[in-house]
Every structure is written in structure tokens, then in C-alpha cells.
C-alpha positions in Angstrom: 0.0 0.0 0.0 1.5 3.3 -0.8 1.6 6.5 1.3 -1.5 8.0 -0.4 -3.7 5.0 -0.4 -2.9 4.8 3.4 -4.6 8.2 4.2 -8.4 8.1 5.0 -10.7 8.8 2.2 -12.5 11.8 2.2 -8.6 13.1 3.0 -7.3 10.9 0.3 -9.7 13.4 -2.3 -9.4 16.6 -0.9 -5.2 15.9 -1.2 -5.5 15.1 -4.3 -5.8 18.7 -5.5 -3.1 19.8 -3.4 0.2 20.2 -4.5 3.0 17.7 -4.7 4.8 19.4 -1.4 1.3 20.2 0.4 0.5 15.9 -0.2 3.9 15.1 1.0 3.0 16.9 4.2 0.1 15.9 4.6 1.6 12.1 4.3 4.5 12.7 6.9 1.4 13.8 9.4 -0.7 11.1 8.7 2.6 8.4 8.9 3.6 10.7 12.6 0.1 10.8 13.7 -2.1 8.1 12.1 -5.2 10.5 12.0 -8.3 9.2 11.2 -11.4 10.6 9.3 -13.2 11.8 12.7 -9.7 14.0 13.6 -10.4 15.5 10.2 -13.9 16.1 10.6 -13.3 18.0 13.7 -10.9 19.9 12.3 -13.0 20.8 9.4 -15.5 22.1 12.2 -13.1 24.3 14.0 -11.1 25.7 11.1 -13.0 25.3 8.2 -12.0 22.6 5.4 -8.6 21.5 5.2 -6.2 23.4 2.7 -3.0 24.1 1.8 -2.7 27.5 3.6 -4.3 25.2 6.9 -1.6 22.8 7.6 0.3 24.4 9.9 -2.9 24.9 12.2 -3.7 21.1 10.9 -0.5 20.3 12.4 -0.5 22.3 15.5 -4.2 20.4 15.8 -2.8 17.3 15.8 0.1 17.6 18.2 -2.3 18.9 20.7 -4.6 15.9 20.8 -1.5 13.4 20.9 -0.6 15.2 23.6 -3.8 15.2 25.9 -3.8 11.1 24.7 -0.4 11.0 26.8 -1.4 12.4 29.7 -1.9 9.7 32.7 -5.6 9.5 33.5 -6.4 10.6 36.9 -8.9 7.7 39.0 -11.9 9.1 40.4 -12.4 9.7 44.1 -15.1 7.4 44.4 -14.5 3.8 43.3 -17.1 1.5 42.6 -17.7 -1.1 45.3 -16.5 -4.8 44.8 -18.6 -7.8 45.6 -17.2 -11.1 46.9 -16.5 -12.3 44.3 -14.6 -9.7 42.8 -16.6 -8.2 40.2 -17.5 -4.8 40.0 -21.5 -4.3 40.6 -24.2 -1.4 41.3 -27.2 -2.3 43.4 -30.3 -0.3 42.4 -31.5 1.6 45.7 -34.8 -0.4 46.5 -33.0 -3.7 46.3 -29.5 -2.4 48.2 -32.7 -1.1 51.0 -34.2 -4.6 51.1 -30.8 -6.2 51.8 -30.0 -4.1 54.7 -27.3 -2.1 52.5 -27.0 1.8 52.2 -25.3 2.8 49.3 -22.2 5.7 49.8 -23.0 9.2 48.5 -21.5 9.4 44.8 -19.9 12.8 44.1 -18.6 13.4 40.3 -16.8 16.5 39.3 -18.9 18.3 37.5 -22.8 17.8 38.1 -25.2 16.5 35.4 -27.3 18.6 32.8 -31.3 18.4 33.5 -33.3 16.6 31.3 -36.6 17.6 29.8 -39.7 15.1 30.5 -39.1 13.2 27.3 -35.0 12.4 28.8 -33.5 13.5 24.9 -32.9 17.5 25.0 -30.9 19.4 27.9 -32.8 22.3 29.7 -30.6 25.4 29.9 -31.2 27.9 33.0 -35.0 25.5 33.8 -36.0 26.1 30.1 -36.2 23.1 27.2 -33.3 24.0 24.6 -33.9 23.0 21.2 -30.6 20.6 21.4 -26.7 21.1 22.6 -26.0 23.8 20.3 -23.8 23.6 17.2 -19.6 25.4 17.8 -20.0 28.9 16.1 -19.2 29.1 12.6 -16.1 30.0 11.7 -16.3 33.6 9.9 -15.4 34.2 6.3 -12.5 36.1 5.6 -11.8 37.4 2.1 -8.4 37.3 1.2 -5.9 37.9 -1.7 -5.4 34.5 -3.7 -3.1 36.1 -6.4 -2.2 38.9 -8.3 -2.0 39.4 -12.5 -0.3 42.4 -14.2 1.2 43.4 -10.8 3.3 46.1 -12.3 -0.1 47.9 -13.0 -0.9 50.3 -10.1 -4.0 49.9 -8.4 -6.0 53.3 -7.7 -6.1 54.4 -4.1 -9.6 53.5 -2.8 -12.1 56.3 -3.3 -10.0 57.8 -6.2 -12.5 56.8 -8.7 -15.5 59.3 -8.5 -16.6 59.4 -12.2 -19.7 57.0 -12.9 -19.8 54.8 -15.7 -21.7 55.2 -18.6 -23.8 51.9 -20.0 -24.9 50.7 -22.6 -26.8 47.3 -23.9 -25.3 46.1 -27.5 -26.8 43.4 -30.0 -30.4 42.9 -30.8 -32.8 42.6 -27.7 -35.6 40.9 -29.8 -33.3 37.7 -29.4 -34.5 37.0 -26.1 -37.7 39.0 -26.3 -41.3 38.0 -27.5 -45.0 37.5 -26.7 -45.2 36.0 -23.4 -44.2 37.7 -20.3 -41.3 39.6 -22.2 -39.9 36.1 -23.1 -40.0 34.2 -26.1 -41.7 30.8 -26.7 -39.0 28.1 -27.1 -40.1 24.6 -27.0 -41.8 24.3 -30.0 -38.5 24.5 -32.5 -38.4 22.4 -35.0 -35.4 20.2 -36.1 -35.7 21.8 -39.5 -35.4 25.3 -38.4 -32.8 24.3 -35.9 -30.5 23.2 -39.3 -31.6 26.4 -41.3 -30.3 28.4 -38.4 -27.1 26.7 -38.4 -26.6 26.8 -41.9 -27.5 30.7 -42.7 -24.2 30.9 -40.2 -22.0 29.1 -41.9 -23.4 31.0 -45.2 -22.6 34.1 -43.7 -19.2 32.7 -43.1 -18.2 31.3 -46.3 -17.5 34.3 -48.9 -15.5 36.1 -46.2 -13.6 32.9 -45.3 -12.9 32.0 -48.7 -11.4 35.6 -49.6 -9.4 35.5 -46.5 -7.5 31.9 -48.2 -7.0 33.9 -51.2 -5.7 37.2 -50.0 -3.4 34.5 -48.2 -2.9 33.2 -51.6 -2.6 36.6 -53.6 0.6 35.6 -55.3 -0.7 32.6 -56.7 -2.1 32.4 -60.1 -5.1 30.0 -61.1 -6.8 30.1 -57.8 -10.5 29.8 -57.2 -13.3 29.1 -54.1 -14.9 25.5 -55.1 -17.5 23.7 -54.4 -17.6 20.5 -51.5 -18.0 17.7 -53.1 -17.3 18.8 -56.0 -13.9 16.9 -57.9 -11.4 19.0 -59.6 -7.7 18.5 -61.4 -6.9 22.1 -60.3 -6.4 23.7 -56.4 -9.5 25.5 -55.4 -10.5 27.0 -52.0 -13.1 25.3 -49.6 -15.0 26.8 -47.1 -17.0 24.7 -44.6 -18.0 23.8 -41.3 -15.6 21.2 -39.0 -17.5 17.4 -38.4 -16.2 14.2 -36.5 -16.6 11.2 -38.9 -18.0 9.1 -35.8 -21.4 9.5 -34.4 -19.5 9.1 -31.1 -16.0 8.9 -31.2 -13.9 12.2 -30.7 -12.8 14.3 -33.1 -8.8 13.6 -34.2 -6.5 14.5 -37.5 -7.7 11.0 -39.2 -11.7 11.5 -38.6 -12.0 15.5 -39.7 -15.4 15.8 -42.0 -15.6 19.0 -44.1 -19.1 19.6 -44.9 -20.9 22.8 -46.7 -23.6 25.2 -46.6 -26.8 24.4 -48.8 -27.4 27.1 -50.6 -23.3 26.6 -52.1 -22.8 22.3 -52.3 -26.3 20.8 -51.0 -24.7 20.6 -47.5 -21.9 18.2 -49.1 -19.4 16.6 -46.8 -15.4 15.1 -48.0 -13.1 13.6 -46.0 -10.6 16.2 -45.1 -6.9 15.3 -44.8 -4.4 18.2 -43.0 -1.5 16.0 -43.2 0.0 18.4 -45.2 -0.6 21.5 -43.5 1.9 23.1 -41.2 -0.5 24.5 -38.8 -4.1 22.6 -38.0 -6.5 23.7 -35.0 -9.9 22.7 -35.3 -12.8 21.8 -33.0 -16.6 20.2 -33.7 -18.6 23.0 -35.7 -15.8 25.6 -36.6 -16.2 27.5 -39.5 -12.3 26.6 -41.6 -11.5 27.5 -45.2 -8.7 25.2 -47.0 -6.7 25.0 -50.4 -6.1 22.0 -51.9 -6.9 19.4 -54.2 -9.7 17.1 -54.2 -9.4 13.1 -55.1 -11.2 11.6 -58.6 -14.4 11.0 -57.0 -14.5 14.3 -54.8 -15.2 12.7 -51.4 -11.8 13.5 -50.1 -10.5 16.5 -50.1 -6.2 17.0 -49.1 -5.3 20.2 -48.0 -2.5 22.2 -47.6 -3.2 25.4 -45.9 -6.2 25.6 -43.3 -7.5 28.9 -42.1 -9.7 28.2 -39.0 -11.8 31.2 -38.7 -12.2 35.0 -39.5 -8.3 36.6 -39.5 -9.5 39.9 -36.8 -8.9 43.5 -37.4 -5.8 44.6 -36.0 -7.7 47.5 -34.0 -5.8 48.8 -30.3 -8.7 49.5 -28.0 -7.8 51.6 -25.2 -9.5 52.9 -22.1 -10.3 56.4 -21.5 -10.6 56.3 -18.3 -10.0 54.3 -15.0 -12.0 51.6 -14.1 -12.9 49.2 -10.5 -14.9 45.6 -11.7 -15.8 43.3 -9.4 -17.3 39.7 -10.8 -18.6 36.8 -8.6 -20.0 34.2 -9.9 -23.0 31.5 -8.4 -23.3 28.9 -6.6 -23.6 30.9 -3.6 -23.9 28.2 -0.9 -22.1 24.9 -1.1 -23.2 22.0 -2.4 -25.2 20.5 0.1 -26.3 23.6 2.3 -28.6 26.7 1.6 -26.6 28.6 3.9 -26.1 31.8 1.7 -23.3 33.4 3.8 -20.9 33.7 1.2 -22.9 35.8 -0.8 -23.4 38.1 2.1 -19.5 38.0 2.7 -18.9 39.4 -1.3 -21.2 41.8 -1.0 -20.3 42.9 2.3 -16.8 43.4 0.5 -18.3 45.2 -2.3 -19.9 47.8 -0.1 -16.2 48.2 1.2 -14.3 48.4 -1.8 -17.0 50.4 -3.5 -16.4 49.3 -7.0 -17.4 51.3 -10.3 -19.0 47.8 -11.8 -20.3 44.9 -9.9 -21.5 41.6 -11.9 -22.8 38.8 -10.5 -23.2 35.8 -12.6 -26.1 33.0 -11.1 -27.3 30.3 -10.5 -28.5 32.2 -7.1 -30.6 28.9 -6.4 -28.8 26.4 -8.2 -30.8 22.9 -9.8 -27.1 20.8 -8.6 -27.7 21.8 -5.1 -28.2 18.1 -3.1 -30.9 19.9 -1.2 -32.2 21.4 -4.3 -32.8 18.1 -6.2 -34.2 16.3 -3.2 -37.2 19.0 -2.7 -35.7 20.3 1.1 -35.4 23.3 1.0 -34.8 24.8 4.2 -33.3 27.7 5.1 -30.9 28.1 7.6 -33.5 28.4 11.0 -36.0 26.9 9.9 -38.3 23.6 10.1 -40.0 23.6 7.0 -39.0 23.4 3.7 -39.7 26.1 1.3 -41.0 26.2 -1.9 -38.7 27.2 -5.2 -40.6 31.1 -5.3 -40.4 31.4 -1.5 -36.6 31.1 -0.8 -36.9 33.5 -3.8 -39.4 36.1 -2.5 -38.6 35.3 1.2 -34.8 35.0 1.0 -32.4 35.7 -1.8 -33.8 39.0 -3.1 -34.2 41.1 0.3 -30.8 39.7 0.3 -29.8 41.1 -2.7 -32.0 44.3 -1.7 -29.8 44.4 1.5 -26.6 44.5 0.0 -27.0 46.2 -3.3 -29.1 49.2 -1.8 -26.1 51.0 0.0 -24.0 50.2 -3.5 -27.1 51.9 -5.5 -26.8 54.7 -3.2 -23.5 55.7 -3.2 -21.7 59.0 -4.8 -21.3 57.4 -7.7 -23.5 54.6 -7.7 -22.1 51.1 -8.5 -23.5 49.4 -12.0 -25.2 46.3 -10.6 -25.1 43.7 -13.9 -27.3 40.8 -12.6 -26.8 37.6 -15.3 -28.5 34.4 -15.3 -27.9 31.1 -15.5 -28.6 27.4 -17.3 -28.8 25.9 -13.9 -31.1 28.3 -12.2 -33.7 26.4 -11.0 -37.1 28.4 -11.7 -35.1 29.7 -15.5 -36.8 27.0 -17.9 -35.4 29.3 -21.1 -32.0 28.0 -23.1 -29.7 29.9 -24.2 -29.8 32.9 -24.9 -31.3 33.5 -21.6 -33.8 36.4 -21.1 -32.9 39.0 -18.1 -33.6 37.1 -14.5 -36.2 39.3 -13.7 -38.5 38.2 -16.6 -37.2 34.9 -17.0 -37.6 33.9 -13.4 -41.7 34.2 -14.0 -42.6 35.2 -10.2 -43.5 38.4 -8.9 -41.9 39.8 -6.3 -42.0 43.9 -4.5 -38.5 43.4 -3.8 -37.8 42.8 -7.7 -39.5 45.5 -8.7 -37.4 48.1 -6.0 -33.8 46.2 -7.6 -35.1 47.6 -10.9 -36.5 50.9 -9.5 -32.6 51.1 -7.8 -31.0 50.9 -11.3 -29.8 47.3 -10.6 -29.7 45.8 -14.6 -30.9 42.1 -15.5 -28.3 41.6 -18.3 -29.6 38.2 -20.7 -26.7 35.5 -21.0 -24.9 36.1 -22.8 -24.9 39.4 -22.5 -22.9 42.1 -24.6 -22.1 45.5 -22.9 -20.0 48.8 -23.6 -18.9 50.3 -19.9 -17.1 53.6 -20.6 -15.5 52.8 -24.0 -14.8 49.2 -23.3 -16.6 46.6 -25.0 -17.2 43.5 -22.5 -19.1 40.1 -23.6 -20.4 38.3 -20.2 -22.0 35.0 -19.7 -22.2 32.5 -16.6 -22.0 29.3 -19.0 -18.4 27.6 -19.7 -17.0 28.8 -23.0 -13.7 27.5 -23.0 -14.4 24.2 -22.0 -16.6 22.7 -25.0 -13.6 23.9 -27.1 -10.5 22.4 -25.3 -12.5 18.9 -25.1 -12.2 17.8 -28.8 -9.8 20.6 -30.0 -7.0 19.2 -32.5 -3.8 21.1 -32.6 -0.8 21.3 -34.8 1.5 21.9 -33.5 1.4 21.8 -30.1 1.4 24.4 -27.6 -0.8 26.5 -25.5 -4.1 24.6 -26.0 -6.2 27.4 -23.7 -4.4 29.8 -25.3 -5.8 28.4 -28.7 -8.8 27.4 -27.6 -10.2 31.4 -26.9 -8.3 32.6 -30.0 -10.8 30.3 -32.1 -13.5 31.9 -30.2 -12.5 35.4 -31.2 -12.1 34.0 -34.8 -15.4 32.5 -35.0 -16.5 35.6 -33.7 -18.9 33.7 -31.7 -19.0 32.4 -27.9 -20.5 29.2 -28.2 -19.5 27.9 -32.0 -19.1 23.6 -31.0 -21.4 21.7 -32.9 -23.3 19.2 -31.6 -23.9 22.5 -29.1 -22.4 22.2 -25.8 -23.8 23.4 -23.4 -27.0 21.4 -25.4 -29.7 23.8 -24.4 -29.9 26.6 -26.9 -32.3 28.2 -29.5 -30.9 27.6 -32.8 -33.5 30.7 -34.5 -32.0 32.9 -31.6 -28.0 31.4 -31.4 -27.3 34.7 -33.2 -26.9 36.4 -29.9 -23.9 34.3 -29.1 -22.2 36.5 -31.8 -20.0 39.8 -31.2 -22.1 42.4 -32.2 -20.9 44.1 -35.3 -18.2 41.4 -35.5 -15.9 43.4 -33.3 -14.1 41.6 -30.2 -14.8 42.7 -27.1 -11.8 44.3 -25.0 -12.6 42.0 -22.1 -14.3 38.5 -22.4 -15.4 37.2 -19.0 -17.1 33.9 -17.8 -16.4 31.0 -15.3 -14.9 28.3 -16.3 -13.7 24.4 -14.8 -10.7 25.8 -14.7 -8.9 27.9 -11.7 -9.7 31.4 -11.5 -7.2 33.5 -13.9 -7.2 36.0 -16.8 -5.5 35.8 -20.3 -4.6 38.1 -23.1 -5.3 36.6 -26.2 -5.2 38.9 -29.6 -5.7 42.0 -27.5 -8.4 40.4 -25.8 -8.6 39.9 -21.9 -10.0 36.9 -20.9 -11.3 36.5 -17.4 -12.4 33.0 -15.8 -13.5 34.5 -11.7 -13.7 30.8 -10.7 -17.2 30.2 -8.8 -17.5 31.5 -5.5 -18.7 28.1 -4.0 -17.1 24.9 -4.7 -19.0 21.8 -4.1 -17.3 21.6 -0.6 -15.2 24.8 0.2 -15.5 28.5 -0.7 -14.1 29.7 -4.0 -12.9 33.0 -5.3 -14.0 35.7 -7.0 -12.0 39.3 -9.0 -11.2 42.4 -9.1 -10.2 43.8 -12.5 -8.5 47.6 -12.3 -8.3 49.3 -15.7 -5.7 52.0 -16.3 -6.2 54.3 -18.6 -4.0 54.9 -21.6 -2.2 58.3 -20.9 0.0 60.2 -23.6 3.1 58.8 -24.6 2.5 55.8 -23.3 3.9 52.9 -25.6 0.6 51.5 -27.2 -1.6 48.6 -25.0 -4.4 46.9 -24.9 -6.5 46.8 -22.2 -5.3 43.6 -21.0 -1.9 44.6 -20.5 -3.3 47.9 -18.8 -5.4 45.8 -16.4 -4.6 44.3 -13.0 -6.3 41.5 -11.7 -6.7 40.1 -8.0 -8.0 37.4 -7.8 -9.4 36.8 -4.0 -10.2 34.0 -2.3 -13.1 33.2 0.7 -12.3 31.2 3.6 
């Protein structure tokens, strides 16, 4: 048995994620101590859940009970009377009183807790307490995980008095319609799903294939072909990016190039990239390629492969200075209602006092254990709550409590509520409408956010704050990309993965769509508006909480601020301005992140 499989479960998990000098630690304590799960459990109580930053308490913890295990016991003043025959026994009273035996008074040190009628619940001061009452919890403290762009200077706290201006971009009408301000969704058909798919990869194909032959310019006798199509001569193709197997994943040897109707009768080739320095390509991307096709025209072998929109080479810059904050849902853990981080970030916010606060759901999350199992109860109380009640009752004048004095201040914080797939009363795909409508309850408290300014933003959601362009949703972008993404040659696979976002000019381009639930007749909405990149990108992802400039694009992943079983993290972006003679940035490299971590 190795070292790790020696350590208790539940530790054996939570190690895992650790790093290789934290597990080794963690190892030589468990070889000196030979802890068990219920050490760790108590620890967990006391100090919150075992981490990294932790061990040295953890280890202080456990010296401490080895030492009180070594202490001698001390015997009790009163020993228990022997009978003849050497066994230790207790008379009861009437039976000691008809033998002729008086038993000795029994003193113990400390004298017993009353007992209500019933003999299960202590009475405290002559009055029945509810039970022996839980150790406090331990507070949440907010504290400074890491720090990106450090060499940008953060703005002394109060500094930054100017409001920011707002302002909604794209087309509302894609998440509008007839019924309550939302549109009607589950009666798309499969044929307009594939129409809506293939106008985009229409719109694609005449500026993809000029982009191959701009490439090309040099090059005599070169044309855009058809798919499917054979010819002795090099043409250009221009299609969307298929996995030969219904359900195998998508590699070099199984790439399916198939086109729009209105150009090849949605046509598919096999597409062979052996001989193309560079390949990166995903399930549903939008690629244009020159080569040659075979006699029959069913395979295609290329030699240059474009995979997506080349981008403008515009510098955006920031006019002016700029505080975002960005948290993003769950807000309790797992298996808890208990919405006391939430409280903690906004607490912070009302400190820090940022220009821009976005909070990305789910605020009641469908994944919560006591979610899915129908109990809902809040913290202090005995019956469970229905889905519009912890609403109505207890997230919004939460959200009323902590946003008001943000609302209020000189200048007022933008509030940018967005919602999420796994909110449980939002029944809408993507794109999502605002939370407000999609939510369907009614609520005074929602109607006083909006009277207070606070914005429901749809996911996604695309936004200009100041002169910054910002795309926002709470689903995972990045993800759906990295899991079937090919690459040649390798490098920097997150890296790549958001550049073919910003060159497909779309958030969620995979195909079959991941996340699944979408409206095909609306998907337009997951496209930049006006084709332009946004300056700053931001949504949570699996990954840890970070930020990365790709193409003049900052990306920013806040992490979630619950984990399934241990507090998470949120940011803090700080954008400097670009002042004269300053060598030329974008506003990534102008931007400082701190990411911060509860616990």
C-alpha cells in the first residue's frame, strides 16, 4: 500500500488537488500521527475545510490531541464497590434497602445537565433548549489569492468618482417575445434548428474563402470550389468542422468538411491536413482550405487551413479608470442553503466600492443536493420552502440588503445581474432572457432592484462600460472547445482554444452544441455584435480562476465562489487608462487582476 492509499478517504480526495509538497506533508502527518477521518472532521468544524494554507494549524491540531492522549488519566475519588466475588457491581436503591445495604454518596466533578420530560434535549437555566447547540461558525474572511499584471498600479480607494456610462449592445428581440417579455422556445423544430445553423455558416463562407485567397494573392489559377465537388486544379473550400463518428472524438484522421446548402447541398469530403503546417480545429468551426480534391471528390487534401475570420488589427484603449468586481453562483455549497458567502462578497463590495459589480447565477442552483431532493430549508428553519419562496422570502431582500447601499452611493455602483442554465425556476435555453423576466414570479422586492438601477443583463450578455466593450455569460466557454480541439503543433491549448473563439467571432460555435440547451432561430446572440471583439471577455470556467490576453483580448475565468465543498474565489479587475506617450496597449496589459479568495 502506498503512502496515499494509506490516508483516509475523504482526506485521500481533498489531497489530491493539493500540490506535490502540500500531499507530501500531509503524508508525513498522517505516517507521525495516524489520523483518522473523525480528527479530520473535527478539524473541518473548527477551522473550516482542510487546505493548503491550513496545515500548519492542521499540524498544531494534531500535536495537541497526541498530547492530551499521553497524559496519565487521573482515577476518580469514588470507586465502585467490589462484591465477593470480585466483580465490580451497582445495586439499584430499592434492592440495596431490602438487603439491609446503604449505598455511599457518589460525588462526580462536574454535576449532570437536566433533562426535559421526554429524557433526549438538555434544559438550559430551567428552560427546554432546542438541542446542545452547534460550535459557532467559523467567519469568512476574504483574502488575496493572487495577483495578474502586478506592475499595473491599483487606484487608491475612493479615487475613482466618475460613474460609468452603459450601454446594452446586439439585438434585444433575441431573447424577447409574446409572453411575459420572453420568447416561446419549446416548439422548435429540427428543421429550423438546421436552417439556423446553416444561414451561419453561409454568412461565413464568402469572407472565409477571400481570406484563403488574400493569403494566396501571389498565386495564379486560384479559385473558391464547391464541397464535393472533384477538380484537377487547387480550389479553395469553405465549410464547417465534423467528427466522422457519431461518437467517437474528433482527431486528425476522422476530420469531415461539410458545406452550406445554398453553395454544395450541404456536401461533406473527407478532409486530410497532413499536409498542413498549422491545423487547430474543434466540432462546428467555421475553416477554409486549399487544396486538391481526389477523382471521385469525397476527399479533399489540403495544404493550408484557415480556422476562422483573420481579426482587425484595432488597439482598443481605455479612457478612463476603471474598479470591476465579478462573482459568480453557486452561492452556498453543495449541500447547504446557507447563503453566507454571498453576504461576505457583498459585504466586500460595499467596502471596496467598486465602479461595476457583476454577479453571474445560478443564485438557487438545480445541482444543489438539497435542491434536487425537494428540502429546502433555510438556515433556522423547520420547514421546507418552496422554489418562489426562498426567492421572495430570501435571496432578493438579500440582494436588496446589500445592493441598496451600492445603488446609493456617490457614484452609484452598476449592478449587472446575469443568469444562469442551472437556475432552477429559469426554464429558457440559451440565450437566456434578463432574470427578472425569466424567473416568471412576482416579487415587490424585484420591482425596488429595478427601481434602484440594478440591470438584469440576458446571458450572454454584450455590454460597452465607458469605451470598453465586455461580452459576459455564466456558462463555460472555453471548456466545450478544449474537449475535442486538435492542434498542430502543439502548444498553448487554452491559449488556442479562446483565440478560435474570437475567430469564429462567436462564444458558443461547437457543434453538436455544448452546453445542449440553446435556440438555434436565436443562437445569433452568441455572436459579437458588429463582428468586433470585445476588450474584455469574462465567464467562469472548470478551470482555476485566472485571466489571459489573447489577440488583445482579456479573458477573465472568476472561478465560482462556491465549490461543491469549500468557498471559492472571485475578482477584481482595475483598468488603467492609456495616458500620452505611453507605448501602445491593450486593455489587457493595462489591467490588474486580483483574484481573491473566501475562507
Amino acid at each position: 500500500m502506498t503512502a496515499m492509499e494509506a490516508l483516509p478517504s475523504d482526506l485521500r480526495k481533498i489531497v489530491t488537488s493539493f500540490p506535490a509538497d502540500a500531499q507530501k506533508k500531509v503524508r508525513d502527518l498522517h505516517a507521525k500521527f495516524n489520523f483518522d477521518e473523525n480528527s479530520l472532521d473535527c478539524f473541518n468544524a473548527n477551522h473550516g475545510d482542510l487546505n493548503p494554507d491550513l496545515l500548519p494549524i492542521f499540524q498544531s491540531f494534531l500535536e495537541k490531541n497526541a498530547a492530551k492522549q499521553e497524559k496519565p488519566k487521573v482515577e476518580t475519588a469514588t470507586k465502585r464497590r467490589r462484591t465477593s466475588f470480585g466483580a465490580t457491581m451497582s445495586l439499584p436503591t430499592a434492592v440495596g434497602a431490602a438487603l439491609g445495604r446503604r449505598e455511599p454518596e457518589v460525588s462526580t466533578p462536574y454535576p449532570k445537565r437536566l433533562r426535559d420530560v421526554n429524557g433526549d434535549l438538555p434544559l438550559k437555566d430551567g428552560q427546554a433548549a432546542r438541542g446542545t447547540p452547534d460550535p459557532l461558525p467559523k467567519p469568512l474572511q476574504v483574502s488575496l489569492k493572487s495577483t495578474l499584471n502586478e506592475s499595473t498600479a491599483k487606484p487608491p480607494q475612493g479615487s475613482l468618482s466618475t460613474p460609468v456610462n452603459f450601454e446594452m449592445l446586439g439585438d434585444p428581440m433575441l431573447w424577447t417575445g409574446h409572453r411575459k417579455g420572453t420568447y416561446a422556445w419549446m416548439d422548435e423544430a429540427i428543421e429550423d434548428r438546421t436552417a439556423a445553423q446553416d444561414l451561419q455558416l453561409a454568412a461565413f463562407e464568402g469572407r472565409m474563402g477571400q481570406a484563403m485567397l488574400d493569403r494566396h494573392s501571389g498565386e495564379e489559377g486560384i479559385a473558391v470550389g464547391t464541397v464535393g465537388v472533384p477538380t484537377q486544379a487547387e480550389v479553395v473550400l469553405c465549410g464547417r468542422i465534423l467528427c466522422e463518428g457519431l461518437e467517437g472524438r474528433l482527431n486528425e484522421h476522422s476530420l469531415l468538411l461539410e458545406g452550406s446548402k445554398a453553395s454544395s447541398n450541404s456536401s461533406r469530403v473527407q478532409l486530410v491536413v497532413s499536409e498542413c503546417k498549422q491545423v487547430a480545429a474543434f466540432p462546428g468551426q467555421i475553416v477554409s482550405v486549399l487544396g486538391r480534391s481526389n477523382m471521385s471528390g469525397n476527399t479533399f487534401h489540403a495544404r493550408d487551413f484557415i480556422p476562422g475570420l483573420p481579426m482587425a488589427t484595432v488597439m482598443p484603449r481605455a479612457t478612463s479608470p476603471m474598479h470591476i468586481m465579478v462573482a459568480a453562483g453557486p452561492f452556498c455549497l453543495r449541500d447547504t442553503l446557507d447563503y453566507t458567502p454571498l453576504e461576505q462578497v457583498l459585504q466586500h463590495a460595499n467596502q471596496e466600492h467598486p465602479q461595476v459589480l457583476v454577479l453571474f447565477g445560478p443564485f438557487l442552483d438545480a445541482n444543489n443536493q438539497r435542491v434536487a431532493a425537494g428540502d429546502t430549508k433555510l438556515p433556522g428553519e423547520d420547514e421546507p420552502c418552496t422554489y418562489e419562496e426562498v426567492y421572495t422570502h430570501h435571496l432578493l431582500p438579500l440582494l436588496l440588503q446589500g445592493l441598496t447601499p451600492l445603488r446609493r452611493a456617490k457614484p452609484p455602483t452598476e449592478v449587472l445581474i446575469v443568469p444562469s442554465l442551472d437556475e432552477v425556476l429559469s426554464s429558457h435555453p440559451m440565450p437566456q432572457p434578463p432574470l427578472d423576466a425569466a424567473l416568471g414570479i412576482k416579487s415587490q422586492v424585484l420591482d425596488t432592484l429595478r427601481n434602484l438601477g440594478v440591470r438584469f443583463v440576458p446571458n450572454p450578455g454584450h455590454v460597452r462600460l465607458g469605451s470598453i466593450r465586455l461580452s459576459l455569460t455564466s456558462a463555460d466557454a472555453l471548456s466545450p472547445i478544449l474537449r475535442e480541439l486538435v492542434l498542430r503543433p502543439e502548444g498553448k491549448k487554452i491559449d488556442e482554444a479562446l483565440r478560435l473563439l474570437l475567430r469564429q467571432q462567436n462564444l458558443f460555435p461547437v457543434l453538436p452544441r455544448d452546453p445542449p440547451q440553446v435556440s438555434e432561430s436565436r443562437a445569433t446572440a452568441f455572436n459579437f455584435p458588429e463582428s468586433q471583439v470585445p476588450e474584455i471577455c469574462i465567464f467562469p470556467s472548470a478551470f482555476n480562476a485566472t485571466g489571459n490576453v489573447v489577440e488583445d483580448t482579456l479573458f477573465v475565468n472568476p472561478g465560482t465562489l462556491c465549490r461543491p465543498a469549500a468557498p471559492g474565489t472571485f475578482v477584481e479587475l482595475f483598468v488603467a487608462p492609456q495616458v500620452s506617450g505611453m507605448t501602445s496597449k491593450c486593455v489587457g496589459d493595462c489591467t490588474r487582476i486580483e483574484i481573491k479568495k473566501l475562507g
